[in-house]
Every structure is written in structure tokens, then in C-alpha cells.
N, C-alpha and C positions, 0 to 999 in steps of 0.2 A: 663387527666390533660390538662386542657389549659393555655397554657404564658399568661399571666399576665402583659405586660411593667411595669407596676406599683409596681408587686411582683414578681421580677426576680425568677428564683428557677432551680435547674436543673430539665432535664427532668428524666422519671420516670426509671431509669435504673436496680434500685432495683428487679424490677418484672422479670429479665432475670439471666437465671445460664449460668455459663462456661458451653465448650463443658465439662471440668473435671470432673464436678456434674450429664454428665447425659450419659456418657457413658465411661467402662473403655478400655483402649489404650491399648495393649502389646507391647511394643517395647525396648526389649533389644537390644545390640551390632549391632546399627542402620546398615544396608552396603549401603542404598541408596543416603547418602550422598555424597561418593566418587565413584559411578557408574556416568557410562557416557551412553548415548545413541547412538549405532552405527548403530543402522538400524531400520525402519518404523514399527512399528506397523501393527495388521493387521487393519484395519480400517474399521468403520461399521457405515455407513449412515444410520442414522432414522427417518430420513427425513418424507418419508411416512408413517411412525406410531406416534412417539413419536412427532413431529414436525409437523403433520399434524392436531393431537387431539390440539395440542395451536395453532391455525389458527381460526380468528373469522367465515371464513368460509374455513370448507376443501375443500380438491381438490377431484374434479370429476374425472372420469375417464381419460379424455383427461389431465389435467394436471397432472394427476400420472404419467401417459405412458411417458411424455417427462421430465418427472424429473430421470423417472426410467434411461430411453434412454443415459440423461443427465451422471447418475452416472454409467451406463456400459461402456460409452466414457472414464471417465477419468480412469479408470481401479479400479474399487471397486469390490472387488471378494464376498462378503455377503454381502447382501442389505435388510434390516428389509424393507416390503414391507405393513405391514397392520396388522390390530386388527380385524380377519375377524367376531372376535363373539361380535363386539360392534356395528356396523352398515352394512346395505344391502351394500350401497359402497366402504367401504373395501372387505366384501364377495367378490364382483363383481369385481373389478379390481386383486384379487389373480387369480380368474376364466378366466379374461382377458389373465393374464401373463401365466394361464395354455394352452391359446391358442396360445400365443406367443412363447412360449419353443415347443410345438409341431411343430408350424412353422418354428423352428432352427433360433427366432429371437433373441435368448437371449444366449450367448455362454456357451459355456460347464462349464466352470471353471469359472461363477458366480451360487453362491448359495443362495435362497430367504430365507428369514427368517420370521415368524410370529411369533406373540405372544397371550400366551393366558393365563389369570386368573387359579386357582387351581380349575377347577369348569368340570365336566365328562359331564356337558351337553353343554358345551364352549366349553371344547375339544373339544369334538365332533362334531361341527361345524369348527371348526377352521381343523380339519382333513379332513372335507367334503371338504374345500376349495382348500386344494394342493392335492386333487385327482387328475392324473396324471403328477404330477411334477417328475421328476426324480433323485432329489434331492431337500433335503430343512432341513431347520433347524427351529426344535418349541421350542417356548420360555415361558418357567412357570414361571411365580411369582407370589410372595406372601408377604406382610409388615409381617415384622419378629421383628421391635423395639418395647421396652415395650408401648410406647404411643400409636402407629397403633394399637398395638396388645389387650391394654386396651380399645382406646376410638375406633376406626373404626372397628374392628373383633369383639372384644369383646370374646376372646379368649385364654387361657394361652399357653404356650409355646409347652407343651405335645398335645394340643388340635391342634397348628399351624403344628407341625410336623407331626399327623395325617392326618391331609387335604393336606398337600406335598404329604405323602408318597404314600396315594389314589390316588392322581393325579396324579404323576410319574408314578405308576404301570399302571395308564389306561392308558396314554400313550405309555410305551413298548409297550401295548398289542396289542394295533392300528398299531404302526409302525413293529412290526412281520407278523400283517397282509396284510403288504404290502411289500414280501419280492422283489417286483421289484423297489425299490424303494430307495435310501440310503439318510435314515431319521436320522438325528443327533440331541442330546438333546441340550438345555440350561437352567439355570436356574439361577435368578433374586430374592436372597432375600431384597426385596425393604425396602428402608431405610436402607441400610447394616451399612452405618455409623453411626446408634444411637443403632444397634443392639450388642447386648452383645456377644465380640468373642465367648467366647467357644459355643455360640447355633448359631452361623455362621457357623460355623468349622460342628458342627453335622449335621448340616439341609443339608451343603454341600455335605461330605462326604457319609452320606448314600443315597443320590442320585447318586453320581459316584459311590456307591457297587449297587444298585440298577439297572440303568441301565449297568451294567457292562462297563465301560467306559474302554477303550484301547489304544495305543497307536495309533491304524488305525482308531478308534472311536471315537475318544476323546466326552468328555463333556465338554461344556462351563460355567465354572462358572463365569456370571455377578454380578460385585458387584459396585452397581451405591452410590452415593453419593447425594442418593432425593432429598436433601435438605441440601445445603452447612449449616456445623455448626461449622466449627474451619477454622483454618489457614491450607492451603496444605499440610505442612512437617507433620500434624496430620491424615489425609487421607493416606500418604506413609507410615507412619508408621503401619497402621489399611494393607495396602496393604499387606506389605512385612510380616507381620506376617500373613496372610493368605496364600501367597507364598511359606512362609516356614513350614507349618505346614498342609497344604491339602495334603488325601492320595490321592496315584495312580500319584501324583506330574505330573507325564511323561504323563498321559494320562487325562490331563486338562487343557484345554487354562480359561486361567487367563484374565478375561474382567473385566473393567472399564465402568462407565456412570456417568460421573460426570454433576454436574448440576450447575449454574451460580448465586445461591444467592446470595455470597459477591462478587458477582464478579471475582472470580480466578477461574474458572473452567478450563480454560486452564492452570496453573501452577498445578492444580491439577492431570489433566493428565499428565503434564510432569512427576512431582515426582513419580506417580501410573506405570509409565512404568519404571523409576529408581527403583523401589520397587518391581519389578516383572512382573510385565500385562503387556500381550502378545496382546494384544487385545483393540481398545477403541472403544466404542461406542458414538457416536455426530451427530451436522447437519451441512451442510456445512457451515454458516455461521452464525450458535450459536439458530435459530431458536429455543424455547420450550416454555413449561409452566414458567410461573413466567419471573427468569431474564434471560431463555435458556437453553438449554443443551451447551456442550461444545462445541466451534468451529473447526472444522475439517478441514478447509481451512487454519488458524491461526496455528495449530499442524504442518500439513504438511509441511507450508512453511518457519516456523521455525527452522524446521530441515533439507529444502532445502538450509535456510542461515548460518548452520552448513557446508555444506559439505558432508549430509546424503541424499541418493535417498530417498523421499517422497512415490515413488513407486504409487505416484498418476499425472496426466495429467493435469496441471494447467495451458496451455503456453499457455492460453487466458482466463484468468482470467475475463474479462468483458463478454465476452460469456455465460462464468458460472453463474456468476452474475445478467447477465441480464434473463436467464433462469430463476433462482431461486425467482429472484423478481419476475417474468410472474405468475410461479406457487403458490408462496407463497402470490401472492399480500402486499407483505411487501419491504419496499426500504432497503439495503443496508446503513448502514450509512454511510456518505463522507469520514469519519476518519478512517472506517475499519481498521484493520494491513491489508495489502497489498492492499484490492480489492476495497477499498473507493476511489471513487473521488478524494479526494484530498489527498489520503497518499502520494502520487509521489511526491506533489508538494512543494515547498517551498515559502513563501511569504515575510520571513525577509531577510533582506538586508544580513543580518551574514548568513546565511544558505545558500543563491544563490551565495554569494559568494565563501564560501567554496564547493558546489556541481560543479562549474561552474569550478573552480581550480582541484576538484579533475575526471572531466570528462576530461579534459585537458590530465593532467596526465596518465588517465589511458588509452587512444588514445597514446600519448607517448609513453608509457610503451609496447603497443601491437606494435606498430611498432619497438622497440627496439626489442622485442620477435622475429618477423618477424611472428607473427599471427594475424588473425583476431580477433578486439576488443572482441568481443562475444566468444572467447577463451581464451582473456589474464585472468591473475587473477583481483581479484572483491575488490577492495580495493577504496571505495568513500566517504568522509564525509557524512552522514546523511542519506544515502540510503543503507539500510541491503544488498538490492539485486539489481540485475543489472532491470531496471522497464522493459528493453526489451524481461529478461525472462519470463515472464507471459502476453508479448503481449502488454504493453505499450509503446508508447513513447515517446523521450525525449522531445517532445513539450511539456509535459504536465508538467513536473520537474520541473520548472519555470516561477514561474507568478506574474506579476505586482501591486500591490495596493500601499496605502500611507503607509506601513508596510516596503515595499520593499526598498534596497541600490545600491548603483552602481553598485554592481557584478550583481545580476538579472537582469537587466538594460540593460547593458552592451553584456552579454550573446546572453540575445534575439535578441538584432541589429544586433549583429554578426552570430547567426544561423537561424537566418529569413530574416536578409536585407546587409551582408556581410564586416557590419560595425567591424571593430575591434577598437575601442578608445582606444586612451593613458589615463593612469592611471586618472591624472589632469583632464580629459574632463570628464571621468564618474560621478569621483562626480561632479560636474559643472551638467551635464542633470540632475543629479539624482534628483537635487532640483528643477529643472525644475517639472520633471515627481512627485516629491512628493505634489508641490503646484498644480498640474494639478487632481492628484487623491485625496488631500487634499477636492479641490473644488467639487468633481464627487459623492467622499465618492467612487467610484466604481473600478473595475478593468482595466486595461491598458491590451491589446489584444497588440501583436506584430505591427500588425499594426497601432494600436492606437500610437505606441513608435514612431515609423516611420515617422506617422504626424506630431509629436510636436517636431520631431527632426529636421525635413524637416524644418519646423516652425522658428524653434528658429535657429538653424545654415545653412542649406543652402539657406533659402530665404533670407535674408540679403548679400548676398553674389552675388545675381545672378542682372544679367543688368539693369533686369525690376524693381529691389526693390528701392520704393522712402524712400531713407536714407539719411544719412551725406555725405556718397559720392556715385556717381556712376561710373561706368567705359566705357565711352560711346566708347570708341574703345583704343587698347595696337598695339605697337609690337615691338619687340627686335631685334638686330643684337649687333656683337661682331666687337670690334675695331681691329687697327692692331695691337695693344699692348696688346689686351686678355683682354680687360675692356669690359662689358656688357653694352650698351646703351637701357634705355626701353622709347618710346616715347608714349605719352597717349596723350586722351583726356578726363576730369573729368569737372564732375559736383561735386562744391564743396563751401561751402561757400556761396549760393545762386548765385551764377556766373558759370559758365562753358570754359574752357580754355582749350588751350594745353602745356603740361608741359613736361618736359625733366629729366629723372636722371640716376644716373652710381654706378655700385657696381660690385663687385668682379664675379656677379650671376644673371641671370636673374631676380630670383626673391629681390636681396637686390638694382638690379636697378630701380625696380618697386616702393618700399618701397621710396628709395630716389626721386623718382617724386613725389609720395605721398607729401612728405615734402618739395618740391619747391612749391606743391600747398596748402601750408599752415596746414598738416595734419603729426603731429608725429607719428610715429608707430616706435617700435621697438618687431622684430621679439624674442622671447624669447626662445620658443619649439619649435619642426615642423618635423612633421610624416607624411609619404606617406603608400598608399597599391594598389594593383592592386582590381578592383570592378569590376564582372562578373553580371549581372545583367538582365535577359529576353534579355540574348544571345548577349549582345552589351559589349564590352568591355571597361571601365573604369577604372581613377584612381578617387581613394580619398586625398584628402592633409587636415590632420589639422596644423592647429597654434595659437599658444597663444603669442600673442600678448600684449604690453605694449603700450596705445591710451594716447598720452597727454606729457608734459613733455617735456626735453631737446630732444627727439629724438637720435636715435642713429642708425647706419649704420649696416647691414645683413650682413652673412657671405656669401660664395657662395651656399652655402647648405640651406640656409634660416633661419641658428640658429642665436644665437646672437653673436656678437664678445667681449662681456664686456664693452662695452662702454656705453651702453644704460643708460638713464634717470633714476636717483632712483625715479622720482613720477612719476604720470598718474595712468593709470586705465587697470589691467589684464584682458584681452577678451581673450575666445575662440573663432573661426569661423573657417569653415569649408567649402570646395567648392569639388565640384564632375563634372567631363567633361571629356572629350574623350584625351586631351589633358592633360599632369602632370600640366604642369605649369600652364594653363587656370584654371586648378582645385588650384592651389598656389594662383594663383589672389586672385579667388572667396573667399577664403580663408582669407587672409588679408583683403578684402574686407568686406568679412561677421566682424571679428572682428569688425574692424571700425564703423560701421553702429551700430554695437548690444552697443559698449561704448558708441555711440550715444543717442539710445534708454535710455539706463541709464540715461542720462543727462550731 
């Protein structure tokens, strides 16, 4: 059907059934619901099978070896490594890793995993290929749903279980005859979720009587989820009734492979390990046919923002990343959950400002503990996890654009150039910096901030800026009666002179010359900080100032005493010098000139 603008219509929804119409569910006296997850799964990279067949081109040998390399780093103890009876270079790199484990380069306590079709003359190349491995684990499947089994087999149910049970039996017989070897089964009825339980349940079952499965032997039964066809809690439920219902229970690890059609492959696996599965099989970052297999990096670190050991080495996460891109020649998208680009980052003005409050805080809270930040507890707006655990940092949390508000703003000056503004000044930049990336459409770099701040509040302020006024030479002394005398020379008014004024304060004597030479200001706000900066020590002074008006007289601190003008015009400015008060000037100064600027 094609739309029509002219003959609106829905589209063809008709032609599709519920997952209800095409497979039946068991699930009585649900218990997945109120299960919690308290410890990792075992976890199975497939990277190099399943994730390597959806690669426009697979990986050679050199890139298998450093992915493999990659997932024995972060502590993967079964590693599906190949399909060795589908191509020469799957053969060739199991052949590789058999020279690897002879070299004691592959540790004891990882164990490879291959896979192979229901087919005795597949086996038997897929056994020819972990000839000398000293462990490994082979993997049978077989499409077991009435559709596979109608239109791909072309086979009925009695005829599937035939070609299982053949293939399982030659199996034992290969792996007896390698009793130096300790060979463990698995098995994969594909498509399990459109497959009809109770011929789940059998096809299973007399595979674990068949290979005698044990509690020292176990069998793996995989049950993947080929093709997402319902909502998740409909996979946990298809789970936990396999859970509950497979004999030898004790001596069968319970595996999952959930796949990424509607997109929840990952809540699938969560619910499938509340449901019972011991076990999940994925790629590190969602790699498959179609929409992926499940993401294994996503799992893990979801339950590292539980509270739960992952029991996998994630604390550089871009490492990994950039790895798996190398080998997969596929980019990471920027959004990942955790390993994207920009998942650290925030760009709304509401979000950096709440990240920027809650890193505050939690720096607070570690020195109220008397521990190191990176031990206190994890408690931050908008960030699950601390970004330093996985090797990030915090330069990356907040970043600039026309999106951006005061707090991001604010942040970056302060942890890149040692600015701390007063509340009133942030938002005053912020519209700066929003009309600056307004015009750019692009990002603000920290030190992009620095310029336009440099820009707008300390260049107005300094000797050399032709403004409204200049300050072509100051200096102070105190009377005997404790009144502050400031003597200047200003350029002001297209004339230049020396002017004289007195206040409680150096800086409200300054102000008062100001207004001998015709220029009102009235001191409103006014903040200092010490500014360390490429090893010179500085201060910073802001003030907000009131330019225009009846004028009114500074306190000795520089605030305002309530006298001040109700009109004229609210400046900020800002001054920075080796000297407080020099940096006061600059400060008043700067104001003045920038009300200028305005008109």
C-alpha cells in the first residue's frame, strides 16, 4: 500500500497477529515480578560469531585475535569464538587460538565456545577445529518454531527432534573420544520464542538425558529470543516457565540470546535473568543481524549502577570502544548508555546546572566523610554513575552550545579558568554566550567561554580600553580621621582631568571621584575571590553596578549603603590584577564603559 495525501488511510496493520495468535505462553504464579537481581550473570560475548556474521565485512584473523585479547582483559570467562563449519576463516582463527592456549596465552579459566548446525558432517569439522584445546564448549542448534520448521526445514516436529537427537549422539561420541579434553555441550533451539513450550521442554530435556548432563557437567541450554515478537515481561515469562520445568534443573545452566527487533533486547535480558537465566549471551555493544543482539556493556553497567559487581573490567570504557569500532569497523553511536560520546555530557542549561550543584555536593559530602570523592557515595542529578568510573572525565560533563544556561556556563569558568561568579553575573554571560553560539549555531570550548568573557567583562575595565571612561593613573591614602582619600586621573567626558573623592573604603572613595568627574555609579553587589592562574597569584573583584542616576555613595566593602539612585542602568564588570583593590577599580570600571557601550 502506498499513502496517498489525497486518500489518507491507515497503514496496513491488518496483515500482522499478536505475539497471542502465534505462540502459546505458560505462565502461572508469575515470581519474576518481585525478584531482584543480586549478582552478574554469567556473560557470553558473540562477538566473534554471531556479531561477526552481521559485519558487512568479517574480521580476519588479526582483528579476531584483538577483540578476543580485548574480552579476556575484561574478564569474560566463555567466549563464542567462531562458526568454524561456515567459512575457511572462522576454521583458521579456532586453529589460531589452538596455538594460543598451547602457548599459555589464553588463561586457564576462559573457555571457547563454537557453534555448529545439526549436521555430522559440520560437526565434524567444527571438532576438527578445537583439536587440541583443552577445554571448550560446542554449540547445536536447530529452528524448532512451526514457521522455521514449515517454511526453512521443511520438517515436522518428530522429523526436528530426529536430526537433534542424531546430532547430539555424534557429538558425545567425538567428545568420548577425546577423553583428554573436557568438552561441555550446548544447545540452541532457535527461534525458542515462537516455539511451542511443551516441544521446548522435550527437545531440551532429552538432550540433558542424552548427554548425561551433571551437576560437574552441566549442559547449557540456550534459549535466544531470534526474533523480538512481544513485549519483555512475555520472554520472562516463556523464561521462568522453562526454569521451572527443565529436568536435571541442577545440572543446567539456563542461557538467554535475546535479539534487538523492537528494540528492548536489553530489558529482555534483564527480566530473563529475574525469570531464572543463569547465563546471557550478547555483543558488547549490541552488534547483530537486523536491530543486534543484546548489549552486554548496557547489562553490565546497569547493574554496576545498582550496586551489583558486573564481574566485568569496564574502567575504560573508551578503550573498549575504540577497540570494538577498530574491529567491527562500525562507530559506537554518541548516545550509547554510558560508552557514547556524549552520554556524560549535558548541553541544557537545566541539566548543567543541576550536574554542576550536584558535583559540588558530592565533593562536599566526601570531605564531610573524610574520604576520597571516588569513595564517597554516588548520588548526582542526571549522571547514573560516577563518568570517572569507566575512565571519563569531568571535562566532558559539560558543554556549551545555544541550548546551554548559566550553570554550564558558570561551571566551565570555574573548573577551567578559576572563575566562580555570583549568581546575577551568570545569567548576565549566559546571554552573552547564548547570542555568541546563537550566531556560531556551534559549540563553546572552555576556552572559547574565556574569550568572550575576557571580551565583554575584563576588557572594558583594563587602562588600555577606549570607553566612557579611562583610569589613566589612582591612588589612596587614609586620613587622620579614618576617611579614605582616592586621587585619580580620568579620561572622561572627551576631556581628561584630575579629580578627588572620599568614602568610608577605598573602593567607595574611588566611586566618589568617579562622580566629581561627572560619572554616577552606584556600587550595588560586590564579590572578591583569590585567582591562581599559570602559577601568578591573583585576585578577582566582581560588581554590579548602578551607571546613571542621582548617584549614590559605597559602603567600605564596596556594597551599597541604600542611598543609591532608583534609575540609571545595572552593569556588571569585572577586573582581575595582582592587587584586590586594582582588580575593584578594573571592576567599576569595566561596569561603566559596558553602560556605555549600551548607550
Amino acid at each position: 500500500m502506498i499513502w496517498n495525501p489525497q486518500r489518507p488511510g491507515p497503514m496496513p496493520f491488518h496483515r500482522y497477529r499478536s505475539h497471542e495468535d502465534r505462540v502459546t505462553v505458560l505462565a502461572p504464579d508469575r515470581g519474576w515480578p518481585s525478584a531482584r537481581i543480586e549478582s552478574a550473570p554469567l556473560w557470553v560475548p558473540v562477538d566473534l560469531r554471531d556479531g561477526n556474521q552481521a559485519l558487512a565485512e568479517p574480521m580476519d584473523t588479526a582483528r579476531k585475535h584483538r577483540f578476543f585479547e580485548l574480552l579476556v582483559s575484561m574478564g569474560f570467562k566463555e567466549i563464542e569464538v567462531g562458526y568454524p563449519s561456515a567459512s575457511r576463516a572462522d576454521f583458521d582463527f579456532v586453529r589460531h587460538l589452538v596455538e594460543r592456549v598451547r602457548a599459555g596465552a589464553v588463561p586457564d579459566d576462559v573457555t571457547p565456545v563454537v557453534f555448529t548446525p545439526a549436521r555430522t558432517d559440520l560437526i565434524d569439522r567444527t571438532f576438527a577445529s578445537i583439536d587440541g584445546l583443552p577445554r571448550a564448549v560446542v554449540h547445536l542448534y536447530i529452528p524448532t518454531s512451526p514457521v522455521w520448521r514449515d517454511v526453512v526445514l521443511g520438517r515436522d516436529r518428530a522429523a526436528v527432534r530426529a536430526t537433534v537427537t542424531e546430532a547430539a549422539a555424534h557429538m558425545a561420541r567425538l567428545a568420548d573420544a577425546r577423553p583428554d579434553a573436557h568438552i561441555r555441550f550446548q544447545f540452541a533451539p532457535e527461534t525458542f520464542n515462537l516455539t511451542e513450550p511443551d516441544f521446548a521442554i522435550e527437545l531440551c530435556d532429552g538432550l540433558t538425558e542424552l548427554w548425561d548432563a551433571s551437576p560437574d557437567r552441566p549442559v547449557t541450554h540456550n534459549l535466544p529470543a531470534t526474533v523480538e515478537i512481544a513485549t519483555p515481561n512475555v520472554y520472562a515469562d516463556q523464561i521462568e516457565y522453562m526454569h521451572r520445568n527443565l529436568a536435571r534443573r541442577d545440572s543446567v545452566i539456563l542461557s538467554v540470546h535475546p535479539h534487538n527487533d523492537r528494540g528492548t533486547g536489553v530489558a529482555c535480558a534483564e527480566l530473563a535473568v529475574l525469570a531464572g537465566a543463569q547465563r546471557v549471551e550478547g555483543c558488547l555493544f549490541g552488534n547483530g543481524e537486523r536491530t543486534g543482539n543484546v548489549d552486554l556493556v548496557t547489562l553490565a553497567l546497569n547493574l554496576y549502577a545498582q550496586g551489583v559487581d558486573p564481574m566485568l573490567d569496564l574502567s575504560d570504557i573508551d578503550a573498549v570502544r575504540e577497540t570494538v569500532e577498530h574491529c567491527n569497523r562500525l562507530p559506537v553511536h554518541p548516545r550509547h548508555p554510558y560508552a557514547g560520546d556524549l552520554v556524560h555530557t549535558a548541553f541544557s542549561g537545566t541539566h548543567q546546572d543541576a550536574i554542576a550543584k550536584g558535583l559540588a555536593h558530592h565533593a562536599k559530602q566526601a570531605a564531610d566523610l573524610g574520604v576520597e570523592p571516588r569513595d564517597a557515595p554516588w548520588s548526582v542529578p542526571y549522571l547514573p554513575i560516577d563518568p570517572a568510573d569507566i575512565g571519563r572525565s569531568y571535562e566532558a560533563v559539560i558543554r556549551v552550545n545555544s541550548q546551554s544556561g548559566k550553570g554550564g556556563t558558570a561551571y566551565l569558568l570555574r573548573t577551567h579558568h578559576g572563575l566562580d561568579l555570583p549568581a546575577g553575573l551568570r545569567r548576565d554571560f549566559s546571554r552573552v554566550v547564548q547570542g555568541a553560539t546563537d550566531d556560531s549555531g556551534g559549540e563553546a570550548s572552555p576556552d572559547a567561554l574565556y574569550a568572550l568573557f575576557r571580551t565583554a567583562y575584563l576588557a572594558p575595565g583594563r587602562p588600555d580600553f577606549d570607553g566612557a571612561v579611562s583610569v589613566l593613573s589612582w591612588a589612596t591614602d587614609t586620613a587622620a580621621d579614618g576617611a579614605h582619600r582616592c586621587v585619580c586621573t580620568l579620561r572622561a567626558g572627551g576631556g581628561t582631568g584630575d579629580f578627588e573623592g572620599y568614602g568610608n573604603g577605598p573602593l567607595s572613595a574611588f566611586v566618589d571621584a568617579l562622580s566629581a568627574a561627572g560619572v554616577a555609579v552606584d556600587v550595588l553587589d560586590y564579590s572578591e575571590h583569590a585567582l591562581t592562574s599559570g602559577g601568578a597569584s591573583e585576585a578577582v573583584a566582581y560588581a554590579r553596578c548602578r551607571i546613571g542616576g542621582a548617584g549614590g555613595a559605597g559602603t567600605a566593602d564596596g556594597t551599597a549603603d541604600g542611598t543609591g539612585a532608583a534609575e540609571g542602568t545595572d552593569v556588571w564588570g569585572v577586573g582581575v590584577d595582582t592587587s584586590l583593590l586594582a582588580a575593584s577599580v578594573q571592576a567599576v570600571v569595566s561596569a561603566v564603559n559596558r553602560a556605555g557601550a549600551r548607550g
